[in-house]
C-alpha positions, 0 to 999 in steps of 0.5 A: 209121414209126408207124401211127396214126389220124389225128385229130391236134391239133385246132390243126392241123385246118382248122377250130380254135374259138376262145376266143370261140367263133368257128369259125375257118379259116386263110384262106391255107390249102390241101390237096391229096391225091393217090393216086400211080400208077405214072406217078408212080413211079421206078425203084425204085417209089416216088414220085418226089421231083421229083414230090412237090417239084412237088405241093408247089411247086403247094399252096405257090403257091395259098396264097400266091396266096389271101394275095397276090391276085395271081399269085406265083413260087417265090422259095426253098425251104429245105432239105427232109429226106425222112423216108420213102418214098411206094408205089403206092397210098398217099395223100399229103396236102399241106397249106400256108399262108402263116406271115407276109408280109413286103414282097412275100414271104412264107413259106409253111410246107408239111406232106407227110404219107402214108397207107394207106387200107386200113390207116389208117396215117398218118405225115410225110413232110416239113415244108418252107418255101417263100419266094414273092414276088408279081410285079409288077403294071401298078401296080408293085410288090406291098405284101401285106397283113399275116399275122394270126395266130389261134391259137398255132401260127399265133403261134409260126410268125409269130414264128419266120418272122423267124428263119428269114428272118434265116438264109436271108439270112445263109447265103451269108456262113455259107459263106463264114466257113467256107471263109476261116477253117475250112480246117483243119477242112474239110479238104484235098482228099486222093487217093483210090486208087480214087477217081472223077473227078467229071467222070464223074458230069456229067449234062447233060439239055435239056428243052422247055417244053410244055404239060403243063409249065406252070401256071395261069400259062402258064409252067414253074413252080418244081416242075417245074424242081425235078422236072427237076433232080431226075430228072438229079441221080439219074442223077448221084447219088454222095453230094451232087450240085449242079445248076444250071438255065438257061434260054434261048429260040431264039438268045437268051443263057443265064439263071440259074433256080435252083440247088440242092445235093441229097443222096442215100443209096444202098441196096443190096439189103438197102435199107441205106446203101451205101458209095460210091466217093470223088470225085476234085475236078476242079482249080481250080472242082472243088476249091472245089465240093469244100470248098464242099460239105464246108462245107454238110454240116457247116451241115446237120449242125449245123442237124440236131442244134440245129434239128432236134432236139426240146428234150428230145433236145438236152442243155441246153449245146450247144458254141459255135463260130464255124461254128454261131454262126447255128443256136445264135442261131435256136434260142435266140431260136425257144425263147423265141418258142414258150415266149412263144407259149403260150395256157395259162399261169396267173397265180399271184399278183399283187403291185404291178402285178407278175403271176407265171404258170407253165405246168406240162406235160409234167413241165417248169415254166416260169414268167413274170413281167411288168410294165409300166415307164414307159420307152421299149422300145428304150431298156429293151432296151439296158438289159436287154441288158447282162447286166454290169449286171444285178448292179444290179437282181437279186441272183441275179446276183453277177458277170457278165463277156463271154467273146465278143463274136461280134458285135452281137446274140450276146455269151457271158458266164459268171454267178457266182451266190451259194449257196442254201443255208449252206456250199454252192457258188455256181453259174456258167452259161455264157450265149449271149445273143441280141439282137432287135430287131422285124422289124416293129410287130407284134414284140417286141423280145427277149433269149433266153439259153441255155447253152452250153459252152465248152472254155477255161471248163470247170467248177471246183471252186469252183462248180457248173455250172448250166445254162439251157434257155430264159429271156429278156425279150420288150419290147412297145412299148405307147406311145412312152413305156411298155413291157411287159416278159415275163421267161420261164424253163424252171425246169431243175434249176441254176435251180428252187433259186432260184424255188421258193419263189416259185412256191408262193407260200412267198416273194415275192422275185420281186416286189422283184426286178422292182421293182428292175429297174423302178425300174433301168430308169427312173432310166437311161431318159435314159442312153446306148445299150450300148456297141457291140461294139468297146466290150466 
């Protein structure tokens, strides 16, 4: 925990002043601060997390409420990891707003932070993002309005909400690839001696819904089914714990509301993590809620330690499997939405309608080059996609052959590069390549590359592994007929020997590079589609 005081990033502040000059406030967002009691307070003293999921669910709704116009539910909430524990007395500071709307849900991002006031500590609790939709109305379905991102940290969560929305989709078939073709790497369901059935640990609890657990609109709210499941999986708590809420009225049948799967760390006296006892699988439904939940610990560690983690925390080449296919693509495709995003980049030079920028900070270089070509931007994305023609515009490119095909918009290839300098080795660099098309008119579409390692293509002796961080296109649709293209790359030591000399202006191959690729791209603006991936 850090103690500092809180003047903070004036990005983040409510109030932000504009390159106009305008005073600017997000206009979907809301804070609340609350002093926890003890009324707010566990058995072991602390706020309890079900009442912090039902402050947080109410901040959450009321932004997307201000947004909608109209009442909202709790559709979803993503997976939250609790940084620290909140005490008696201390504040906590809930802020959210509405990153993008998308049909008639929107993603609305959620800040939990604490303070002491008498110390004028301040630190994060939490970051979380909550999906709510709109209900309906006497007219039908609700049609919201679009987000209109104001400053760069409102552009950079607008862009990356498509990622995240895209994963939330795809997590059901996430979980079903890995108990299908990763049995073995599950594991099977072992005997343990000492083990506990986990029918002891069934904690069944019925709640009447009154009053004082309704909301603004007179009925139990996401929070509070989230404080309820909460409250029973701590009496259950053995490591992963999954808890399933019904609802019914009178005689009336059960109805689904909500499932969730919550993880616990137990402590002992001394407050560190304490070994628990294994759990025994019930058979048949216990055995496959047992792989089930082998299968979401691995998902929340490799969403951990790609996502999670901070750029420089993570080494550049990352090893690829099929199991973190999904969080490798996110974080390749979100690293060059953010390097996108940024307001702070500097034109360097500029050579036949060619524009070269860079962006130095915190001792890291990255630099963009951007032109506009007479060619429809779908049609350049299939061109630009194709890494194996790449060879045809930019000579940096000597050979490039697909080593996966993981599917339509994720190819891995290996890119021989020739040699810098005389009697040296040329550099190769295993490459993910994320494909996007726009979510909407107000996206790009994008090519994000990365490296990433992969044990059948390890380095040789006849070249110097490479490594990229970030780099890739971004295609505006500027007219049905003309494009701008943003070519991004973060300058890592395998890249910097081949730009160097343009970024300080000593060489201006950049410039014949990007003609080239302009010229390529218009004599195949007629030419067929990449071929599919049963094609490669």
């Amino acid at each position: 925990m850090s103690c500092e005081k809180g003047d903070g990033d004036p990005m983040e502040d409510p109030l932000f002043i504009l390159e106009s000059g305008e005073v600017y406030r997000n206009p979907t967002e809301v804070k609340m601060s609350q002093i926890v009691m003890p009324c707010h307070a566990n058995h072991c003293g602390e706020l309890s997390v079900g009442q912090l999921l039902k402050w947080m669910d109410s901040t959450a709704c009321l932004s997307a409420e201000r947004h909608a116009g109209s009442p909202c539910i709790t559709a979803s909430v993503d997976d939250i990891h609790f940084e620290h524990t909140i005490g008696v007395g201390q504040v906590v500071n809930i802020k959210a707003k509405v990153n993008r709307a998308f049909t008639s849900s929107m993603e609305v991002g959620i800040t939990v932070s604490c303070e002491d006031l008498f110390s004028s500590c301040q630190w994060n609790v939490c970051n979380a993002f909550a999906t709510f939709v709109a209900r309906r109305t006497e007219e039908g379905k609700v049609q919201l309005k679009q987000v209109i991102p104001r400053t760069q940290t409102e552009q950079m969560e607008y862009s990356i909400a498509a990622e995240r929305r895209r994963m939330r989709l795809t997590h059901a078939e996430i979980i079903t690839d890995l108990l299908s073709s990763n049995t073995a790497q599950l594991g099977e369901c072992q005997e343990y001696q000492g083990a506990v059935s986990a029918e002891r640990t069934r904690v069944e609890s019925v709640e009447l819904v009154l009053p004082p657990h309704a909301n603004h609109q007179v009925s139990t709210f996401g929070g509070q089914i989230m404080a309820w499941m909460e409250n029973v999986a701590t009496i259950a708590a053995c490591m992963e714990v999954g808890v399933c809420a019904e609802a019914y009225q009178g005689a009336g049948a059960l109805r689904h509301i909500n499932s969730a799967f919550m993880t616990f760390e137990v402590l002992d006296k001394d407050r560190k993590p304490r070994t628990l006892p294994r759990i025994r699988p019930e058979p048949v439904d216990g055995k496959r809620r047992y792989q089930e939940a082998i299968a979401r610990k691995k998902i929340r560690l490799d969403r951990k330690y790609i996502i999670s983690c901070k750029q420089t925390e993570v080494p550049l080449s990352v090893p690829w499997d099929i199991s973190n296919q999904m969080y490798l693509s996110y974080n390749n495709v979100s690293a060059l939405k953010i390097m996108a995003a940024r307001s702070n980049w500097m034109l360097s030079s500029e050579k036949n309608k060619v524009s070269l920028y860079t962006l130095e900070e915190n001792q890291i270089l990255c630099f963009k080059v951007e032109t506009h070509v007479t060619v429809p931007a779908e049609q350049a994305f299939h061109l630009l996609s194709d890494l194996r023609r790449r060879h045809e515009w930019d000579r940096h490119y000597q050979q490039c052959d697909v080593i996966i095909q993981a599917d339509e918009d994720d190819t891995i290839y290996r890119v021989a590069t020739p040699c810098v300098s005389k009697g040296g080795k040329g550099q190769d660099f295993i490459l993910l390549a994320s494909r996007r098309k726009p979510c909407d008119s107000r996206d790009p579409y994008l090519i994000a590359l990365r490296s990433v390692t992969l044990p059948t293509h390890p380095a040789t002796e006849d070249y110097t592994r490479g490594e990229v961080l970030c780099a890739g296109f971004s295609i505006w649709e500027e007219s049905n007929a003309v494009s701008k293209i943003s070519y991004y790359n973060q300058a890592t030591p395998g890249v910097l020997p081949y730009i160097s000399n343009d970024i300080a202006g000593l060489s201006s191959s950049f410039y014949g590079t990007f003609h080239s690729c302009n010229k390529y791209l218009e004599e195949n603006r007629d030419s067929l589609a990449v071929l599919s991936p049963s094609d490669l």
